[in-house]
N, C-alpha and C positions, 0 to 999 in steps of 0.2 A: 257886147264882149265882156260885159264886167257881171254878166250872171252866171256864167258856169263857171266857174272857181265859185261864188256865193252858194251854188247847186253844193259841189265837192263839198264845200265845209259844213253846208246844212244836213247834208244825208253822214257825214263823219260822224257828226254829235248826234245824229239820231241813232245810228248804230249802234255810238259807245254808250249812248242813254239805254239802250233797248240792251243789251249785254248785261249795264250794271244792273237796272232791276230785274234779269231773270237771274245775276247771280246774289243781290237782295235778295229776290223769291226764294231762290233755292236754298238760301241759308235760312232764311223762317220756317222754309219746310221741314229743313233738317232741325231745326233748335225747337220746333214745333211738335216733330215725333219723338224728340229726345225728352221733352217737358211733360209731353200728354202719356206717359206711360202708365197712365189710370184709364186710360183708352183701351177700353177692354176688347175692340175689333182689331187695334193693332197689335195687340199681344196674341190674339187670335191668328192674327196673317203671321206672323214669325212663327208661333206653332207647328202652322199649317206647312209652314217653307221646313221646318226641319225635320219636319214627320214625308216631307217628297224628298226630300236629301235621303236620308236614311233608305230609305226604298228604292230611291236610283243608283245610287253610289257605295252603300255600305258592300265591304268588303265579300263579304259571303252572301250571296242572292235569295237560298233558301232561308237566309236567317233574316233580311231586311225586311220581307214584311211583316214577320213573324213582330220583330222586334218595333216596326214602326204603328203595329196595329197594339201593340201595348203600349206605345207611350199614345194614342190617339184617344185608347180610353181613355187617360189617365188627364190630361187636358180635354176631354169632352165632358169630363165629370166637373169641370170645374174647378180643379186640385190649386190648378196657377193664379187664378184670379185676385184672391188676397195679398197677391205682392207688391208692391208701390214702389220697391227700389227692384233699377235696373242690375243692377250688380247680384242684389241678393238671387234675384229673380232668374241670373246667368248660371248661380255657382247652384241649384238648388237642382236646374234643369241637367246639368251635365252631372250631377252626383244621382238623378232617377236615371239617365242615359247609360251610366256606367254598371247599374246596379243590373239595368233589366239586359244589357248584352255582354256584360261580366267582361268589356273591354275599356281598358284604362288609358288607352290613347285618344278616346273620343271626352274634346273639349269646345263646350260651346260658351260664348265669352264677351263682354262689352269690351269694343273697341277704345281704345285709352290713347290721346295721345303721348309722344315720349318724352316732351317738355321740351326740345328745343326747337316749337315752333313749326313744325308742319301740320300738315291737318291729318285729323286722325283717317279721317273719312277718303283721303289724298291716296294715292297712287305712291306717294313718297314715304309712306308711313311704315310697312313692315320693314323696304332698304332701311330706312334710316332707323329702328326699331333695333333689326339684328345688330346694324353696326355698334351700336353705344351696347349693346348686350357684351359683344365681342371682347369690346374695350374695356368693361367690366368684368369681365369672367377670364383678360387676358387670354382670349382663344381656346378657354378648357383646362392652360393649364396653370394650376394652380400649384405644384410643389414638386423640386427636382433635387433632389435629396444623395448623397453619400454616406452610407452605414459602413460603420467598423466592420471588416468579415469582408470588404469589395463588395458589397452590396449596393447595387442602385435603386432607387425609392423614384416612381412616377404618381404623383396624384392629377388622374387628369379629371374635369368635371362635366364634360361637353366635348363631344366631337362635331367639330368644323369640315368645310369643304379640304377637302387635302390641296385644291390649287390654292386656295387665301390663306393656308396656314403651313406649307411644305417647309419652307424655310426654318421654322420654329421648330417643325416633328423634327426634320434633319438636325438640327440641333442637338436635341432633346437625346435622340436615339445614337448620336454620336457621345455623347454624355455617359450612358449606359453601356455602350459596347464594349468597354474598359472591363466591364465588372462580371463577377462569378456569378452573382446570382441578381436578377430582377425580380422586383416588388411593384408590379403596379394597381394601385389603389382606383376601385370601382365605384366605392360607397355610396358618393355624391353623385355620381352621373348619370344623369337624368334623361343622355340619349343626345338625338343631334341628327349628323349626314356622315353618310362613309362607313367603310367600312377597311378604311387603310391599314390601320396600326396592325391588323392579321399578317401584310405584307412581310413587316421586318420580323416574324419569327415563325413563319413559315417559306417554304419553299417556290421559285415560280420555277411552271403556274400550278397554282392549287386554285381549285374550286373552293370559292365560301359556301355563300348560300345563292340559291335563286328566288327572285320575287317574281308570286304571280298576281299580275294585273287584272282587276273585272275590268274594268271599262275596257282597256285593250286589247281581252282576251289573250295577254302574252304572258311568256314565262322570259325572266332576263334575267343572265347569269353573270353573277360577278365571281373575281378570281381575286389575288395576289396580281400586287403593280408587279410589274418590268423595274421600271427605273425607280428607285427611290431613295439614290442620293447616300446611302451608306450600305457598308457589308451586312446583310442581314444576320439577326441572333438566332441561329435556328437551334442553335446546339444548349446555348447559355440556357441552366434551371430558371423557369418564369413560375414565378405565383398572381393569383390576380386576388384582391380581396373585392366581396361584392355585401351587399345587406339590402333589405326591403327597400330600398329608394333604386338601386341601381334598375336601370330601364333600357329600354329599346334597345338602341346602338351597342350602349355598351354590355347590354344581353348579346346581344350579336354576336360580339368580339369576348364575350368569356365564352357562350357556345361552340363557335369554333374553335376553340383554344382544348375546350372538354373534349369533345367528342373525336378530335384527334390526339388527345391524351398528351397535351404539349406543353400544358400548365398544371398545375395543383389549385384547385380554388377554393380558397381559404372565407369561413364567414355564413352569413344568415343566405337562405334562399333568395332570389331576383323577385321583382315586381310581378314580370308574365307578361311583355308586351311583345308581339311580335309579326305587331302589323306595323305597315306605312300609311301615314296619313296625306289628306289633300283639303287645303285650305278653301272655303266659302264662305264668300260673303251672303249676311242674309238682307241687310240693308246698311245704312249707315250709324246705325247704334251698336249691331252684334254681325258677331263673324263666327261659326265653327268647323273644326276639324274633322273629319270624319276619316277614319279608316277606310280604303281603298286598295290596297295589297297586302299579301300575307308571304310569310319568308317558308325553305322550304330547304330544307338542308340536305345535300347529294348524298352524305353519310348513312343520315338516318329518315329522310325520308318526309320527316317532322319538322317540328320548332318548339319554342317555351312559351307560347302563345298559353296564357292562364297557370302554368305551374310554376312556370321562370327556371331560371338557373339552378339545378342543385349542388351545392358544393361539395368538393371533395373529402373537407372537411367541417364539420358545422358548427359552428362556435359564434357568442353573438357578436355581429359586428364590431361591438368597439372593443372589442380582444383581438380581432384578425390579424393584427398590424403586429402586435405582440407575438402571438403564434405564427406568425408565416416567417418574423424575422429569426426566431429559433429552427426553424424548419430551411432558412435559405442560408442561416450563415454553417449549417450541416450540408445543405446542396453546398456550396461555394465552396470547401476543403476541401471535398471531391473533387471537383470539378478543377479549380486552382491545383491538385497534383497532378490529372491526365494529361491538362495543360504544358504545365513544368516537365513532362515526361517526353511528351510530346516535342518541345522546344530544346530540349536539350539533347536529343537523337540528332535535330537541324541543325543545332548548332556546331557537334561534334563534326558535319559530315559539312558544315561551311568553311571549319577549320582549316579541313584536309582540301578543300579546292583554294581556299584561299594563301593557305601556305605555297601550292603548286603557283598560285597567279604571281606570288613577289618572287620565287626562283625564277620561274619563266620571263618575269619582265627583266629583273637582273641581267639575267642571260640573254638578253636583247631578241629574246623570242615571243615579239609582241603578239602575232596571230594565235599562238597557243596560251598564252599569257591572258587574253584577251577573253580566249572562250572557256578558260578558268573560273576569271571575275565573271563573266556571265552566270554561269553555274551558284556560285556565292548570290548573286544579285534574286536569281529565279526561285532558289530555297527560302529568300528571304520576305520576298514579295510570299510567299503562298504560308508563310505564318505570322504574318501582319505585320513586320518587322519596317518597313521601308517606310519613310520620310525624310525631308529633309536633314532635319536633325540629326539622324543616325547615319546618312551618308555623309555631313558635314565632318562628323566625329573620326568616323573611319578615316576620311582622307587627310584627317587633321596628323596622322601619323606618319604620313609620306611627306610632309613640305622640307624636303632636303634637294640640294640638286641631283643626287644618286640617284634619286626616287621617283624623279620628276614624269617619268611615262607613267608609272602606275597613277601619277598623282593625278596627272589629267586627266585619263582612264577614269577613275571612279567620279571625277565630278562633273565628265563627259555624262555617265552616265544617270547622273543626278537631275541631268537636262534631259536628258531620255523619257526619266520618269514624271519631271515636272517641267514641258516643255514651255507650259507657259508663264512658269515664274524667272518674275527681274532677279530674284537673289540668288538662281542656279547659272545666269549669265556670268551676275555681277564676281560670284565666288571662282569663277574661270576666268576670267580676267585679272586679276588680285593674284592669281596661281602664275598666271604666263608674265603677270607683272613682276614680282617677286625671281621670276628666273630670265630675267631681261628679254623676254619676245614679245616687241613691241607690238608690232604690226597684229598680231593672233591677242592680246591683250584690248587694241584699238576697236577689234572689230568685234569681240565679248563686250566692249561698253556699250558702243555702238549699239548690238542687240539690246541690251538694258536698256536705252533709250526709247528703245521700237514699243517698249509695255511701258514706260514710266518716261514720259518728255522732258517730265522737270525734277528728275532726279540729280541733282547737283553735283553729286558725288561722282557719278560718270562721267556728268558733263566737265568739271575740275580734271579730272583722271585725263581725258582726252587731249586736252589743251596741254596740258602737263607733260605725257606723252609726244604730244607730236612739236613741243617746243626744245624736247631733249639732243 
């Protein structure tokens, strides 16, 4: 009885004996290929892997062999052998890769880890890679700016997934919506995912672009989101500045912008990249990118694949910024008087229902009175006029007892608009407090209690009340 449990423990440590040296073995193998890089068979087989990548996977089919039977002389002759560093040996290959298919998204590259301790070669290495990128580059953006003139100023430098960064664009783009004229700064961006930021100053749905996939033989079309969290800028004058760095993504998103004639693009010509890439590894030393779709715009038909972006205006880069804000703070006066022209038609014709809504409440003609203030409420919403704030303000003129139906009226309606904020309760409550109606006060705190449990102030108010 006393040998099988000795059995269990003796085959346990054999197992975990037999685990550790294959994962010993497998780290000499790996530190062993990474050291022997004078091993001119294995420099040979990575060749060999990225000259059959090229050929299986590159974007365009008639050009992969074209292009992988050039780089095959070029290492059959011998060209790579003199390298002893793996890095030099990375960046040497991706600058003959770029040269011979005159495509600048194709990166082939020693895998590095990111210094807090993963392995490079791990499964955990690009997540944890992008995220410290993220946390560096603050999600793309880099600079959210206010210029004299209502000008808004966006530098972004990286475009992110729009679901890990929504929060922040909505920010961003609520920041701007204020203003006459937008500035957003290309220079640095060097590309990314998405193709969102088209969304807030175009129209849904619009068509961007479509990617066509080799491998999956499909064409996929992207539009303008649905939802995205604020009113879009479709009317507000947008500049975009761009210069020889600006790439991929944010080609993307100055193209669309061009070619529907919906910005001025200020600055040097784009990079020219206008494929999508797809990550391979080729062993545990190097990994590279290789192009795999190509964009393909409804408009024109095309993309900026090798010529890039041409701007509207061509000036070099580091003046854009100078010359667009002369050029926006000219849009922005325009545009600040159609505005002003615009709002005060609204405003004239708020006047005239609003005046009708305090005679009619007077006059104890609530129903007519009622779809008066409606009218005031609906011209207001449709020229961005409504928030809290301003329905606070309005109502702040009624706290009389004379007044008192218009007064509930309008912060009834304040609940209307923001059904689920504590402070459209709480300001109705304070109202029916102030004109002794306990019970309709009670049950306004009450509701403030339903969003906020431990707001003290209702909960005092209540007690208060019902000890009266």
């Amino acid at each position: 009885m006393e040998e099988k449990p000795r059995l269990k423990i003796f085959n346990f440590f054999n197992i975990l004996l037999t685990v550790l040296l294959c994962s010993i073995c497998n780290s000499l193998l790996i530190a062993q290929q990474k050291n022997n890089f004078n091993d001119q068979r294995y420099k040979y087989r990575v060749l060999q892997k990225i000259d059959s990548l090229l050929k299986a996977k590159y974007v365009l089919p008639e050009k992969a062999k074209e292009y992988a039977g050039e780089f095959n002389k070029k290492y059959e002759s011998g060209y790579y052998k003199s390298y002893t560093n793996s890095k030099e040996f990375a960046e040497q290959i991706t600058a003959d890769l770029r040269h011979i298919t005159e495509d600048k998204h194709i990166n082939f590259r020693v895998i590095e880890s990111s210094g807090v301790g993963e392995k490079p070669e791990s499964s955990l290495h690009h997540p944890i890679r992008y995220h410290l990128l993220g946390i560096k580059e603050n999600k793309g953006f880099s600079k959210l700016e206010w210029i004299d003139g209502n000008i808004g100023y966006l530098d972004i430098r990286r475009f992110y997934y729009f679901s890990d960064i929504k929060d922040l664009v909505i920010a961003a783009m609520k920041f701007l919506s204020n203003s006459n004229a937008i500035i957003i700064d290309l220079r640095e961006n060097g590309g990314g995912s998405g193709e969102y930021l088209s969304s807030y100053f175009l129209k849904y749905p619009t068509q961007l672009n479509s990617w066509y996939s080799r491998e999956d033989d499909f064409l996929t079309e992207f539009w303008t989101l649905k939802e995205i969290g604020v009113k879009r800028c479709t009317d507000i004058p947008l500049f975009l500045l761009t210069s020889k760095r600006t790439f991929s993504a944010s080609e993307s998103f100055a193209y669309d912008m061009k070619v529907r004639k919906r910005a001025t693009i200020i600055g040097d010509s784009t990079k020219g990249g206008a494929h999508s890439v797809d990550l391979y590894k080729i062993d545990n030393q190097f990994e590279i990118y290789i192009p795999t779709a190509h964009a393909i715009n409804p408009k024109t038909g095309t993309n900026w694949e090798g010529t890039g972006v041409i701007p509207d205006i061509i000036v070099p880069s580091e003046f854009a910024l100078d010359t667009a804000i002369v050029l926006a703070k000219k849009a922005a006066a325009e545009f600040a008087k159609a505005k002003e022209a615009k709002l005060k038609l609204a405003v004239e014709e708020m006047q005239i229902h609003m005046d009708r809504a305090e005679r009619l409440f007077r006059e104890n003609k609530n129903d007519e009175a009622g779809a008066a203030l409606d009218s005031v409420f609906q011209i207001a919403g449709k020229h961005g006029l409504i928030n809290e704030f301003f329905i606070d303000v309005l109502a702040y003129n009624f706290y009389s007892q004379k007044d008192d139906q218009i007064l509930y009226a309008i912060l009834k309606k304040k609940i209307e608009f923001f059904p689920k904020s504590p402070t459209a309760y709480e300001t109705l409550a304070y109202a029916y407090y102030k004109n002794n109606k306990k019970k309709l006060a009670i049950a306004n705190f009450e509701k403030v209690l339903e969003f906020e449990p431990d707001n003290r102030n209702a909960i005092r108010m209540i007690k208060r009340l019902q000890n009266e």
